[in-house]
C-alpha positions as CSV (number, residue, x, y, z in Angstrom):
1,X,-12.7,-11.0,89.3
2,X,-15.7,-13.3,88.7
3,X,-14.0,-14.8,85.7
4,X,-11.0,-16.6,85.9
5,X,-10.0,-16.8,82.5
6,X,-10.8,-12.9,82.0
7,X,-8.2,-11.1,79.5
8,X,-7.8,-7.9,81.7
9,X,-8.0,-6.9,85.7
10,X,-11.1,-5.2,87.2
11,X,-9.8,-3.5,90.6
12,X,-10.9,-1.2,93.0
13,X,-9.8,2.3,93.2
14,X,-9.0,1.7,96.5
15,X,-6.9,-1.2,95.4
16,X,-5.2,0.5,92.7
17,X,-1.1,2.5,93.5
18,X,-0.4,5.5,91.6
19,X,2.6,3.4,90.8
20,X,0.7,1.0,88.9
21,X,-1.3,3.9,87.1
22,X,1.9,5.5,86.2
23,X,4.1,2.9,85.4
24,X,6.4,3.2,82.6
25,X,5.5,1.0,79.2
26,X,7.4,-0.3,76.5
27,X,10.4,-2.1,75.3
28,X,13.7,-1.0,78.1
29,X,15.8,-3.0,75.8
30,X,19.3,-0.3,76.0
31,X,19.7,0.5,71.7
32,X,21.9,3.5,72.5
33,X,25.5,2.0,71.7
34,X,24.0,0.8,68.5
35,X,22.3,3.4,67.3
36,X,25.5,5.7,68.2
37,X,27.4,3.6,65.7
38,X,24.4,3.5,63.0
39,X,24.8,7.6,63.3
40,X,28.3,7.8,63.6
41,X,28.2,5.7,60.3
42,X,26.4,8.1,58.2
43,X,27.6,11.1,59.8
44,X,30.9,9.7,58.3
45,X,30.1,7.9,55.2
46,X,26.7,9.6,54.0
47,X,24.7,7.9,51.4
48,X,26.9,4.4,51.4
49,X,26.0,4.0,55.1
50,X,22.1,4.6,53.9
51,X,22.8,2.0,51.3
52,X,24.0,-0.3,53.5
53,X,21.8,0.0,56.4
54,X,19.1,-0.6,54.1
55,X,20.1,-3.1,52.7
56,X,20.8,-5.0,56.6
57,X,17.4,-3.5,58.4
58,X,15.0,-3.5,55.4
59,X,16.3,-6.4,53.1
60,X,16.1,-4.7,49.9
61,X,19.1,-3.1,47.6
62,X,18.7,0.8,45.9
63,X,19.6,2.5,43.3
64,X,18.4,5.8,44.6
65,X,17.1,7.1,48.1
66,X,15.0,9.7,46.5
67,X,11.3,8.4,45.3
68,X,11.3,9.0,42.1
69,X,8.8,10.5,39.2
70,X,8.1,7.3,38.1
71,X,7.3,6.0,41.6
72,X,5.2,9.0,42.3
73,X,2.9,8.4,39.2
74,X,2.9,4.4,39.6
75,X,1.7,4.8,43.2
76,X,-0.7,7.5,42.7
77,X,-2.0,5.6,39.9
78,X,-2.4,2.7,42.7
79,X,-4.3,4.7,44.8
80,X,-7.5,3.9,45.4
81,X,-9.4,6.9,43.9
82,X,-12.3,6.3,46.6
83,X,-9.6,6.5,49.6
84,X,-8.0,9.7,47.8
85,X,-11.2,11.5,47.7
86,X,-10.9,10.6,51.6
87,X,-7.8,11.9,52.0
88,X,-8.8,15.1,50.5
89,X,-11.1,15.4,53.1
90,X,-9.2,14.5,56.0
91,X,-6.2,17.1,54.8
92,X,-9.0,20.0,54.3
93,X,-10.4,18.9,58.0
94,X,-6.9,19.1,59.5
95,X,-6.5,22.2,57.6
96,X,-9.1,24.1,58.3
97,X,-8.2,23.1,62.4
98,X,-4.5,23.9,62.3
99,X,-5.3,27.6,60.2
100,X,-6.9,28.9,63.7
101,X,-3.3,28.1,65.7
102,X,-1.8,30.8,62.9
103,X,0.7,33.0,65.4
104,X,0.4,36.9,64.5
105,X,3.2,39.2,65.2
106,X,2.6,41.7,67.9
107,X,4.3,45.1,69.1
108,X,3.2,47.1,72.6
109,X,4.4,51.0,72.4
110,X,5.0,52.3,75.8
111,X,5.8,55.9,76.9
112,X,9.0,57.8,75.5
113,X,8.4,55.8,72.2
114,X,8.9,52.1,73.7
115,X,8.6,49.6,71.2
116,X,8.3,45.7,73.0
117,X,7.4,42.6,71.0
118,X,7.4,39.5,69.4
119,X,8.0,38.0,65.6
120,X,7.2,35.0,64.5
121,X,9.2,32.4,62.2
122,X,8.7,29.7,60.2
123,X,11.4,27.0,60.8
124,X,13.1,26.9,57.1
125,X,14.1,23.2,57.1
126,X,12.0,20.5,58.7
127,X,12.1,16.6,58.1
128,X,9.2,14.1,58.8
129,X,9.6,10.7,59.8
130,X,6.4,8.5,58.5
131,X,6.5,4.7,59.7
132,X,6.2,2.0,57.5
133,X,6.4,-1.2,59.8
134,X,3.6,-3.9,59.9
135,X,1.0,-1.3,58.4
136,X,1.4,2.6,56.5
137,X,-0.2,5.0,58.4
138,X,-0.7,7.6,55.8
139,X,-2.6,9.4,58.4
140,X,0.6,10.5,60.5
141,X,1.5,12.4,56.7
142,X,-1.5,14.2,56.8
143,X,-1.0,14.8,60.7
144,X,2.6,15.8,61.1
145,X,2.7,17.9,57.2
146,X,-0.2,19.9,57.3
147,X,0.7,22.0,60.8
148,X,4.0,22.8,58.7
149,X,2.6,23.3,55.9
150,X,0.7,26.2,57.1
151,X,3.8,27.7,59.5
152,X,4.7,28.6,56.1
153,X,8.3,26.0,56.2
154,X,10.1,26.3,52.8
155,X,11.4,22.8,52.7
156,X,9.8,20.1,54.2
157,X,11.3,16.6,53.6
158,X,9.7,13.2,54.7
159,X,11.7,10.0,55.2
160,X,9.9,6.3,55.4
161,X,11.2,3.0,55.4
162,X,11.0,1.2,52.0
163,X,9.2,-2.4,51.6
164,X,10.3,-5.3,50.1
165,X,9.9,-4.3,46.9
166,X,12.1,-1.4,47.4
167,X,9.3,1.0,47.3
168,X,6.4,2.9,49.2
169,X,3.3,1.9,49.6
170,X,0.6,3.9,47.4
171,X,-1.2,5.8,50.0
172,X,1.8,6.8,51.3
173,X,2.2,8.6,48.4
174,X,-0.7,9.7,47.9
175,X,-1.8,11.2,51.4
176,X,2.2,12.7,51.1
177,X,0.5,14.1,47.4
178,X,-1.9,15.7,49.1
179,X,-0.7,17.4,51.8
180,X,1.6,18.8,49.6
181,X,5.0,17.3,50.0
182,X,7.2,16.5,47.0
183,X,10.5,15.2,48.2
184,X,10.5,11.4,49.8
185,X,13.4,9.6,50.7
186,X,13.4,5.5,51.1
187,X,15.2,5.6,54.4
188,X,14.1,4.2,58.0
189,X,15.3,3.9,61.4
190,X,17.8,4.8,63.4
191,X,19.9,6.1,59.6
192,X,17.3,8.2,58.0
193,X,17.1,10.4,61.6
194,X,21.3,10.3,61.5
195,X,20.6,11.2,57.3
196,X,18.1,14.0,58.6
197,X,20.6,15.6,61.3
198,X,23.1,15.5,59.5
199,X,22.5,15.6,55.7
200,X,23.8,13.4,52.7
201,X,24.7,13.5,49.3
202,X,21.3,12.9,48.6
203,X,19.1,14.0,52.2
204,X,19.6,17.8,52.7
205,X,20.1,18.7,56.4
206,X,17.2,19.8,58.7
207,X,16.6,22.1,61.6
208,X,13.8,20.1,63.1
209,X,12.9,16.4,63.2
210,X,9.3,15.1,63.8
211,X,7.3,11.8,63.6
212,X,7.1,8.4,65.4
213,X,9.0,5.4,65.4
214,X,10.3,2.4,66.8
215,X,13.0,2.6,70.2
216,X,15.9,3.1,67.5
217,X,14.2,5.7,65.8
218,X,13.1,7.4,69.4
219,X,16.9,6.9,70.7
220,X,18.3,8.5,67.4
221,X,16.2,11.2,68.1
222,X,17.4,11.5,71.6
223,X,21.2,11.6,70.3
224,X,20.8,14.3,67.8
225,X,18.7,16.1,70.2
226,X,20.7,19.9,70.3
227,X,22.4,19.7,67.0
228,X,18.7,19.7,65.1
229,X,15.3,20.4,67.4
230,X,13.0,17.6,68.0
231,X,9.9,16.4,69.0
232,X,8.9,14.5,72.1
233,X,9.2,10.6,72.0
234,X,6.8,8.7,71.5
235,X,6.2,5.9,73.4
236,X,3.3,3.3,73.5
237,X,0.0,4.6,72.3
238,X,-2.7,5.1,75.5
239,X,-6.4,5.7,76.0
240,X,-8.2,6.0,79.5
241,X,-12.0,5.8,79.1
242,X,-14.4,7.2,81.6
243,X,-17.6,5.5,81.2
244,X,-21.5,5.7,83.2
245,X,-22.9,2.7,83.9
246,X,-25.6,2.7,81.4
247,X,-23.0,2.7,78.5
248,X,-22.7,-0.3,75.5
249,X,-20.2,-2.5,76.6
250,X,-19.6,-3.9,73.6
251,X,-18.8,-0.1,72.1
252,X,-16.4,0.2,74.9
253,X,-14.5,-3.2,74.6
254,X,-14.6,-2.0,71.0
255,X,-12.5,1.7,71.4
256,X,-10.3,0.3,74.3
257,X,-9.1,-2.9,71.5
258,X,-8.6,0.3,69.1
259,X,-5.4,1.1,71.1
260,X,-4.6,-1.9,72.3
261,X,-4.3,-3.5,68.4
262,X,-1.7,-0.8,67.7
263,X,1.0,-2.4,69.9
264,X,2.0,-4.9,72.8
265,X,2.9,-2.2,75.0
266,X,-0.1,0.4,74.4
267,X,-2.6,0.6,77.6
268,X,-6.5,0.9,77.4
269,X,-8.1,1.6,80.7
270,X,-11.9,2.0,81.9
271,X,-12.7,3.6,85.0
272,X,-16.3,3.5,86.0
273,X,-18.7,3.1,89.0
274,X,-20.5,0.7,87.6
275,X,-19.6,-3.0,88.7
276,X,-21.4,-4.5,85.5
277,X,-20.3,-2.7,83.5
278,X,-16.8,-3.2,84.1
279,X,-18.0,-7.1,84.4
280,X,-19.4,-7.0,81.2
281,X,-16.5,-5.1,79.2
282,X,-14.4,-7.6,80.6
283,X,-16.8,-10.3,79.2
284,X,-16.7,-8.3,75.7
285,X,-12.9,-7.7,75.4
286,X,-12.5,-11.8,75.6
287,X,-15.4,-11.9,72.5
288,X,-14.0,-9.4,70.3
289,X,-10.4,-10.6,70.9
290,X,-11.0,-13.9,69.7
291,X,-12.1,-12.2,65.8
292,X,-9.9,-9.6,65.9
293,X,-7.6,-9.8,63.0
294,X,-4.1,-8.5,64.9
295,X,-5.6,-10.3,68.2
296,X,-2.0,-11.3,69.2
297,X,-1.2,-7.9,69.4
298,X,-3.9,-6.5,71.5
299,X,-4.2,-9.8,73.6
300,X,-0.4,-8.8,74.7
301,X,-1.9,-5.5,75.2
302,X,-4.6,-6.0,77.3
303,X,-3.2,-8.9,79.8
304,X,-0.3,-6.4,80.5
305,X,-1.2,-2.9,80.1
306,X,-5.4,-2.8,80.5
307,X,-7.1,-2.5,83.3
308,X,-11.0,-1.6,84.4
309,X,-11.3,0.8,87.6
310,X,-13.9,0.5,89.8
311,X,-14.8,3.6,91.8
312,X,-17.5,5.3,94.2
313,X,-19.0,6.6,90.7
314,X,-18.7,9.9,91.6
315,X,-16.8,11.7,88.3
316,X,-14.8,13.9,90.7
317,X,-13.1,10.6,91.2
318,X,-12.9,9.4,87.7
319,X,-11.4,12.7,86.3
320,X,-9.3,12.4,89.7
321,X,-7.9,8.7,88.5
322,X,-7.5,10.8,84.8
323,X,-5.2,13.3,85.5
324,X,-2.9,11.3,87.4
325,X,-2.5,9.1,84.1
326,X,-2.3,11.7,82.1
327,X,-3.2,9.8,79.3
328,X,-2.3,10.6,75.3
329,X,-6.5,10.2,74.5
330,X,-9.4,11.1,77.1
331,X,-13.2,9.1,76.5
332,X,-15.7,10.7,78.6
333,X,-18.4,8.6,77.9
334,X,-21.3,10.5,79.5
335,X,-24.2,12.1,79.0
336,X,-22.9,15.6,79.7
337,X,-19.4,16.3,79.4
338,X,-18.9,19.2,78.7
339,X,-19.5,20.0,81.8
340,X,-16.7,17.7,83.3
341,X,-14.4,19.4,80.7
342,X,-12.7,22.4,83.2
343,X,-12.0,19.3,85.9
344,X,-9.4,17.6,82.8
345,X,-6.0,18.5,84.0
346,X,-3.9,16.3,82.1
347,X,-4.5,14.2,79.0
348,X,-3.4,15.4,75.0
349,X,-6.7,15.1,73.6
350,X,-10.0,15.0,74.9
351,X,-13.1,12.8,73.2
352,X,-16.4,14.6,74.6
353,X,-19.2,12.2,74.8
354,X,-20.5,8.4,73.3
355,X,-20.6,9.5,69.7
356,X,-16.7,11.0,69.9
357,X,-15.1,7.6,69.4
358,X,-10.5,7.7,69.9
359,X,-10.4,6.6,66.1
360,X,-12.9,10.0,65.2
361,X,-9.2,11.8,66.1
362,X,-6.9,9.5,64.3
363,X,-8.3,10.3,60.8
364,X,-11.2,12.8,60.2
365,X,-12.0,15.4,63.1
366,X,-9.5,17.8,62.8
367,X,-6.9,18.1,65.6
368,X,-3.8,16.6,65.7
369,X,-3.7,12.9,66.8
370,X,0.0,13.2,67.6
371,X,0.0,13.5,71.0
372,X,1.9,13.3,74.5
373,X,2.7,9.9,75.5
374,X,3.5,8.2,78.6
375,X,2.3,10.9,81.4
376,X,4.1,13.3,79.3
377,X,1.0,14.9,78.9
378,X,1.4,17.1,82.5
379,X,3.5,18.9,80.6
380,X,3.5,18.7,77.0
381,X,1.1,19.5,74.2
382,X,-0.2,18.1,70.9
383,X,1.9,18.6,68.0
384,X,0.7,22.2,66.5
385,X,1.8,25.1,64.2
386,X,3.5,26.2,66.8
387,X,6.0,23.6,66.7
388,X,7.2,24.4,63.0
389,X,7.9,28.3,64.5
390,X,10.4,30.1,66.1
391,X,9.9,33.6,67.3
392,X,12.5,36.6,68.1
393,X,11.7,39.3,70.4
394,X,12.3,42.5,70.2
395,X,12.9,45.5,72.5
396,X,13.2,49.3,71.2
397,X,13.9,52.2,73.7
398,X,15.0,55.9,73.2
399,X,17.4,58.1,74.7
400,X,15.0,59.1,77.0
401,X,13.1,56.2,78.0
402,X,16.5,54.4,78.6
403,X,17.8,57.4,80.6
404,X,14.4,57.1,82.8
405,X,15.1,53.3,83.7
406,X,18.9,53.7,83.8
407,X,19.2,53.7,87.4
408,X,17.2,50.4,87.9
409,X,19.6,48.6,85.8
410,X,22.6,49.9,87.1
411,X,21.3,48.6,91.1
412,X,19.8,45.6,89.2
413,X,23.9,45.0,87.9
414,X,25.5,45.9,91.6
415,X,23.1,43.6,93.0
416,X,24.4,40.6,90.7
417,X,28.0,42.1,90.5
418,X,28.2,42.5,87.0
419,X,29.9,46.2,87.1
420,X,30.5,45.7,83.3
421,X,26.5,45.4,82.7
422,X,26.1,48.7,84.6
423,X,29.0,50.6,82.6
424,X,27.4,49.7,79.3
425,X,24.5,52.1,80.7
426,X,26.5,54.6,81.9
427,X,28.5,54.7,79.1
428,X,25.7,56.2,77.1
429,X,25.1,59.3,79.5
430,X,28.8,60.7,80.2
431,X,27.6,63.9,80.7
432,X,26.5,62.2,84.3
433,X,29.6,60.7,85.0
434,X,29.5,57.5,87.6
435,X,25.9,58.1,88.1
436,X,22.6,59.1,86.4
């Protein structure tokens, strides 16, 4: 590097180990005996446990779990009216994206009268986990509710850490308001997903659990894992930027400190051929740290988990370096990208050109912005519609069809020894005896 005091690495591909590409991030600090008591607690206990757990994690004493109607009105009537009108917009922007991931019911009719297909199914009960930890984000309500909201779930209930105060904060309750949700419990961490698995006096069980959170929240999902369904965990939050050299280095020290102010442990990468660039994005991520209001954070961030790649410039070998991080957001900050777009392998959502900014995603485009984290992305998607459905299939045959396929099965169940599978066959054509 040419500067010694630089906040991040600039390295050569050639330099550069898969391991250290794919190297696992965050905290490895083992939570699991003690969120196995937390959830044996309330599994035991119910609403006292939620009480108390409260009252140790979050410092402040309830009278009731459930946000109330006085609540509800005294936030909304917090609510900036400007940032609600925003919200509106965002929730009819995520809307009108999720609508098109709508699942239709199919049937295929074969000869002989076959009937094969498929039905799809809301998932009745499904509970949302909302952070509420140095900052709201009442973007992950409008994110992880709306997707549900149009599977068509009949009861969707969202849990979220109370403040100081004992309360929510206002746009909580307002994006919450708007994306349609009615029932809020003040419960956090580790409890609120034992509250959600489980039910209370107060929390209704679920049959599916969604939303980030810290390592206890992410190991309480883990436990409960089989008893309810839930979604991936999510670990630090990750961009990989692929930049030409004639890009603003300034915008690009700019979206890589995007992700790196969230957390500690979140990565931002740049991988370019350009040796000044990367030079000068080093230069810019020092500026830009030293006004950045949560500069600790993404300092932490950036020493640890950033790094700018240098390659041969050639994009096959960006897009190469891509896919083998697999990252949760994709920049591809050049002039035609769309044309890069069928070499993307692996990465939850992909940012098309230099006016398609990571934080575009977060709030106002349209897809989801919770997304695969941690290389998780080679085989796992964003959260969808999908992912509030279940689906049965279904198989109708007649006499005759059955009769025609009949001998199949019954080799099919020699083959595998199941004489009991063939004799269910046989049992419906005795005028055949033994055979058919």
């Amino acid at each position: 590097m040419t500067d010694r005091e630089s906040v991040i690495r600039i390295l050569r591909y050639v330099d550069v180990s898969p391991k250290e590409l794919t190297k696992p991030r965050g905290s490895h600090t083992d939570v699991s005996e003690t969120v196995q008591g937390i959830l044996d607690a309330v599994r035991r206990e119910g609403d006292a446990a939620l009480f108390r757990f409260t009252e140790r994690f979050d410092r402040v004493k309830l009278d009731s779990l459930a946000v109330s109607d006085e609540e509800w009105e005294s936030g909304l009537k917090q609510a900036d009216p400007a940032f609600l009108r925003i919200l509106e917009d965002a929730n009819e922007r995520i809307t009108r994206y999720h609508e098109q991931q709508r699942r239709q019911n199919y049937a295929i009719t074969g000869k002989d009268g076959v009937v094969l297909g498929k039905v799809f199914r809301p998932i009745e009960k499904v509970g949302m986990y909302v952070p509420n930890g140095t900052a709201p984000y009442p973007s992950t309500v409008l994110m992880d509710i709306v997707p549900a909201r149009i599977a068509g779930c009949e009861e969707i209930i969202m849990v979220s850490p109370p403040g100081r105060d004992g309360r929510l904060p206002p746009s909580i309750l307002a994006a919450a308001r708007v994306a349609g949700i009615t029932r809020i419990f003040k419960v956090g961490g580790a409890q609120a997903i034992g509250a959600l698995a489980y039910g209370t006096e107060s929390i209704p069980k679920v049959y599916k659990i969604i939303g980030p959170g810290n390592a206890y929240v992410s190991e309480a999902k883990k436990q409960v894992h089989g008893l309810v369904s839930t979604d991936t965990v999510a670990g630090p939050s990750e961009v990989l930027i692929v930049a030409e050299g004639d890009n603003d280095p300034r915008v690009l020290a700019a979206d890589m400190l995007a992700q790196a102010e969230h957390d500690p442990d979140a990565s931002a990468m740049l991988v370019t051929g350009s040796t000044a660039l990367a030079e000068a994005v080093a230069a810019e991520l020092k500026e830009q740290l030293a006004v950045l209001p949560r500069r600790e954070i993404a300092e932490q961030s950036i020493r640890n988990n950033g790094l700018i790649i240098l390659t041969d410039g050639r994009m096959e070998t960006a897009l190469e370096i891509a896919n083998l991080v697999a990252p949760e957001h994709l920049e591809l900050c050049v002039d035609e990208p769309m044309q890069y777009l069928g070499l993307v392998r692996n990465a939850g959502s992909i940012f098309l050109g230099r006016w398609s900014p990571e934080p575009l995603g977060d709030y106002m485009a349209g897809p989801n912005h919770t997304l695969p984290t941690g290389g998780s992305a080679r085989f796992s998607s964003p959260l969808s519609v999908d992912d509030f459905m279940t689906a049965s299939q279904f198989t109708y045959y007649t006499r005759e069809a059955l009769q025609d396929i009949a001998p199949s099965i019954v080799r099919f169940a020699a083959e595998e020894s199941l004489q009991g599978h063939a004799r269910s066959i046989l049992s419906r054509f005795p005028e055949k005896g033994e055979t058919v």
